[in-house]
N, C-alpha and C positions, 0 to 999 in steps of 0.2 A: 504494500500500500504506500502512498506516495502522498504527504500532507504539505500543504502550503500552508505556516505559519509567519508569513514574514511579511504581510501586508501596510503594516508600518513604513514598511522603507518601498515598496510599489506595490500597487494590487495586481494578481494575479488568480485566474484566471480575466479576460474583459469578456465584456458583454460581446456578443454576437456581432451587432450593429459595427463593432470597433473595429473590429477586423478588417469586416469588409469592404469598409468606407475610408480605411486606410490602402489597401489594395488596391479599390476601385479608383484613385484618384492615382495613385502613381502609376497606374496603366493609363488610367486616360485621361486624366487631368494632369500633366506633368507641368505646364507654364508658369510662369513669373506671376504670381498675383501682383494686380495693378502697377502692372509693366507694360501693358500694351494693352489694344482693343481688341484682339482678334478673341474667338469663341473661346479656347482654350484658359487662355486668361481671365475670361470674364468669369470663364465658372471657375477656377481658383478664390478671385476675389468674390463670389459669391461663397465659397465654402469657408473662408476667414470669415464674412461680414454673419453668419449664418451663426456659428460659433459665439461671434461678439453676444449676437443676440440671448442665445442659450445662455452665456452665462452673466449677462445681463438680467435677467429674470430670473435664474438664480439666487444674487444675489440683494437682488431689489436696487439695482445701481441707476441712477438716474436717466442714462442713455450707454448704447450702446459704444459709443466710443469714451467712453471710460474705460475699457476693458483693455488692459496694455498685456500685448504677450509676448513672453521671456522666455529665455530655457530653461528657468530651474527657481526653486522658489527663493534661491541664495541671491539669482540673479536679482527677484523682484525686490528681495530685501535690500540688498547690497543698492540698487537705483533708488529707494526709496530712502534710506537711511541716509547715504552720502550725497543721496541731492537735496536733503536739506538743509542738513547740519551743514553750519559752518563755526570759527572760528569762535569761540568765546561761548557757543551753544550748551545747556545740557540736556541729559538726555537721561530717561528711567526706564528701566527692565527690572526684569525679575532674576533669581538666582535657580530658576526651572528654564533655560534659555539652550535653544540648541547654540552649537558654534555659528549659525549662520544669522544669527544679530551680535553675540557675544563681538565674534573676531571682526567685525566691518566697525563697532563699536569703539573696540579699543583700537585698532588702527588710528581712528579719527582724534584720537588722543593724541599723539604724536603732530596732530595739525591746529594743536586750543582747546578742541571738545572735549568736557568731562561726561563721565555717566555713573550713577546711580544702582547698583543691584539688589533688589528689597527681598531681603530674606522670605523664603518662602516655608510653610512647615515641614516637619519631616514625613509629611505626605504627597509633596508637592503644592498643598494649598496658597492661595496670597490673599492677604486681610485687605481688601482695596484703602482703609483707613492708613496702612503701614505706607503705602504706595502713596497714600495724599501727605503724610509728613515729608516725603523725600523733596514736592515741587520748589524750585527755587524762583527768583527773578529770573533767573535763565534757562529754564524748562522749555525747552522748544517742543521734546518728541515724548512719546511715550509710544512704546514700542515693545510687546507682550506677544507670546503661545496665546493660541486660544487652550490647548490641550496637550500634555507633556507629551515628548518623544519615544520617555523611556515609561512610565506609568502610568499613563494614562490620564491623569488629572485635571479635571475641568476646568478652569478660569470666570471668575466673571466677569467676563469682559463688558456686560452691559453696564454693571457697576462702575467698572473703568472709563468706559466711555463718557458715561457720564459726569465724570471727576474731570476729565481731561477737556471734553466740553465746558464743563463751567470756570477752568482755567484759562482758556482759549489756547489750548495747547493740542499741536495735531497728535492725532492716536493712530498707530500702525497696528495692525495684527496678524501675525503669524499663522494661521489657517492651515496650515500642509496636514495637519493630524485630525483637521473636522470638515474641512468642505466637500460636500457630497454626503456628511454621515450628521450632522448637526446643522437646525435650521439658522441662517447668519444671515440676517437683513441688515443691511449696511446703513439705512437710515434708522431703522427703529435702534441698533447698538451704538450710532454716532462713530462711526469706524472712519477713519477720512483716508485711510489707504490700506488696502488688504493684500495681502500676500500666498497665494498657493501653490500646492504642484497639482500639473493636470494627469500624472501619473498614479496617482494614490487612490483615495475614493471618492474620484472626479472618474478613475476609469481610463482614462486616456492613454498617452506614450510619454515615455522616455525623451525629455529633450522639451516636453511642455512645459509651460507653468505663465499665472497669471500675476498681475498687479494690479490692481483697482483704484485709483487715482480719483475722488471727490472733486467736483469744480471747486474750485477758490483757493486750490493749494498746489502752492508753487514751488516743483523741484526743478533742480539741473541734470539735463542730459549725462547720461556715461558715456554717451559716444554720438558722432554726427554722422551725417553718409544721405545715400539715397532713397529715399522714400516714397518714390512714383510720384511725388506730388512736390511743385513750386521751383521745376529742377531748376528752373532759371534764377534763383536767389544762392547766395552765396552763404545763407542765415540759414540754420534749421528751420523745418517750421513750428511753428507754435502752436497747432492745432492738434488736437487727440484725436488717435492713438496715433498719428506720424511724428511728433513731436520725438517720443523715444522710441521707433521701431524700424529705425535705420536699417537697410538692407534687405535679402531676401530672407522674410520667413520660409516659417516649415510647415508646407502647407497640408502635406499629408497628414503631420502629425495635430496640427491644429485644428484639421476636419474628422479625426478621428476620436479629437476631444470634445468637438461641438456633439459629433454620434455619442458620447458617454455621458455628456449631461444630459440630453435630450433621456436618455435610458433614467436616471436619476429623477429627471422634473415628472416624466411616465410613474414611475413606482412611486416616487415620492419620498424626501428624506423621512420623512415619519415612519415606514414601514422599512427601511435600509436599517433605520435606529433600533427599532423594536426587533428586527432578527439579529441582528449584534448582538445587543443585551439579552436576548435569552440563551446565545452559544456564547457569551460572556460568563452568564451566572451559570450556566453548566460548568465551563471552563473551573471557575472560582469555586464553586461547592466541591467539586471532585478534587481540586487542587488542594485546599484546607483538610482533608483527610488523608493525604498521602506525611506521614510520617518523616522529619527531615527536612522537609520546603518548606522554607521562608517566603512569604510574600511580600512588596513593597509597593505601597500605596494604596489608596483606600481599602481594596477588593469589592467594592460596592459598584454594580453596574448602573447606578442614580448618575455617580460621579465622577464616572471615568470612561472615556473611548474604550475600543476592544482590545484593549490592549494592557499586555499581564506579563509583570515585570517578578521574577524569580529565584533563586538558588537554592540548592540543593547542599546540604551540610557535607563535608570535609571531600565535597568535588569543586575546583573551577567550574567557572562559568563555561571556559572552552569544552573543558571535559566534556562536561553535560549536552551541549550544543553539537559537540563532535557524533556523539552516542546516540543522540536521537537522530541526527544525519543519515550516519552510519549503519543502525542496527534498525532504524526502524524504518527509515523513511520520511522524517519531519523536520522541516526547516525553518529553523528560529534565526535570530540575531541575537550575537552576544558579546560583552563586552564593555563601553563604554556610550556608546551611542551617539558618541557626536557633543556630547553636552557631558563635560566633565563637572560643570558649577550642580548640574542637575544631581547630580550622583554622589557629589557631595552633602548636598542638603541631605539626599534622602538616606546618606550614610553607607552608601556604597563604593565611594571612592576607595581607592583606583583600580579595583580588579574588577566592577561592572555585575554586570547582571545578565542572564538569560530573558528574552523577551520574544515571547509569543505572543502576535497581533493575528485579530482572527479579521477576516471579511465576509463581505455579503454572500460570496461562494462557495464560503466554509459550511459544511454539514455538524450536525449533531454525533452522527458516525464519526467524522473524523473528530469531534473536541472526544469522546470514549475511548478513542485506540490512543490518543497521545493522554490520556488521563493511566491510563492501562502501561502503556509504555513508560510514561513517567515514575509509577509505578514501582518498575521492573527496575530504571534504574537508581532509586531513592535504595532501594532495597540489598541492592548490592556495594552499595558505599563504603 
């Protein structure tokens, strides 16, 4: 038997639609979106603008050309972080932070900007009160996980959003571990730039991922070039989504993401949610009777993504991870996960943790044979 547990770091199996709308477009949609007029082209930039739209309605984003697409959610982060901060700025996070706001963070140190990390519990929680003592006169960003990498841990970002609104301080949010699996209305959370991957539980490929940019907030370009549009200026342009999407996209892979939302807004994140959480709390009930496993972070599927952070008493984290590979068939991540401040908090520093993330295409079967398997190897320790 063969189990995907690693949906954390990209979902796998995709929906149906993904495939073939990735396929179908590099067979016969090869051209330059909004490069030319001829047929070919037109339907590229009709399967980008098609997309915008998807996750436009999504997110409840005002129009569709807010929608900026990037390769990777480090990209969206890293253009949204250092386009805004400048020089004397500060800036708040959490100490539940992957590397990919941590490290663009402290880079920006090196150039004036300070920032802020507010202790988070040793469950991964943040008291948004802790988070309102840190703003300064120079509070520009606030910039948070919706949902931890390695534990699962919900945030309340509405809470936040709200603090950071009545500071007038813009608020970024981290999404890569909840969009597609938690409802995230951009205006009712006050979020003024989002950040995702469109590989995860968006569904998509490899190479996607989104920025959601709020009218009235003003970043700088990470790079200029061509954009089908205004070639005759020597200026970027200033209009969204050309502003920052210099160059040729990836058209297949961003029509294969517009196919994975569309599958999403169909089922509905409320029903993606609810079968989580119930091969969640399976996961978690079975896991709490196996003798030897530690668990870290809430274990409560109220409070946390599907995703179930682990170790197994006087084995590594690799051991364990090797073993279920190995003997049974089951693929976890293990380790550190990207976010060494996270792992600290929740007291796992520096040899990591075991983490099994379940998805929408994980079975009940399979959370039993790796409940059974786990088992097998607590047992022989």
């Amino acid at each position: 038997m063969q189990v995907y547990f690693d949906n954390a770091a990209t979902s796998f199996p995709k929906p149906e639609s993904v495939y073939t709308t990735a396929e179908h477009v590099m067979r016969h949609v090869g051209a330059n979106p909004g490069r030319a007029g001829h047929k070919m082209a037109i339907d590229a930039s009709r399967y980008i603008y098609d997309a915008r739209v998807e996750l436009a309605e999504l997110f409840n984003a005002e129009d569709e050309k807010n929608i900026i697409f990037t390769g990777n959610t480090t990209d969206s982060l890293n253009l949204g972080i250092k386009g805004l901060l400048k020089s004397g700025d500060h800036a708040i996070t959490t100490s539940m932070e992957h590397n990919s706001v941590i490290r663009p963070l402290h880079k920006l140190t090196h150039s004036g900007v300070t920032y802020t990390q507010v202790q988070c519990s040793d469950k991964g929680d943040l008291d948004p009160s802790d988070l309102e003592k840190a703003i300064t006169k120079d509070t520009k960003l606030i910039v948070i996980t919706h949902a931890s990498n390695i534990c699962g841990t919900i945030i309340d970002i509405e809470a936040v959003g709200e603090i950071a609104r009545g500071h007038g301080i813009t608020f970024m949010v981290d999404a890569a571990q909840t969009a597609g699996v938690l409802d995230i209305d951009v205006q009712k959370l006050k979020i003024d730039m989002l950040a995702t991957a469109g590989h995860k539980s968006l569904f998509g490929l490899q190479g996607t991922a989104v920025l959601y940019i709020r009218d009235g907030i003003e970043i700088n370009t990470a790079k200029e070039g061509g954009t089908g549009s205004y070639s005759e200026a020597l200026d970027q342009p200033e209009d969204l989504p050309d502003k920052f999407e210099s160059g040729t996209l990836n058209t297949p892979g961003i029509a294969a993401l517009g196919a994975g939302v569309k599958f999403i807004r169909e089922i509905t994140t409320k029903k993606i949610r609810e079968h989580e959480q119930q091969l969640l709390a399976r996961t978690l009930d079975g896991m709490k009777k196996i003798d030897g496993v530690t668990l870290y972070g809430h274990s409560d599927p109220r409070k946390q993504t599907s995703v179930v952070s682990f170790n197994v008493d006087h084995l590594t984290c690799s051991e364990v991870g090797h073993l279920l590979d190995s003997e049974f068939g089951i693929m976890v991540r293990v380790g550190v996960h990207c976010s060494p401040a996270g792992h600290k908090t929740l007291g796992t520093y520096p040899h990591g943790t075991v983490r099994a993330s379940l998805g929408y295409f994980n079975s009940a079967d399979e959370v039993d044979y790796f409940i059974r398997s786990l088992t097998k190897i607590a047992g022989k320790r």
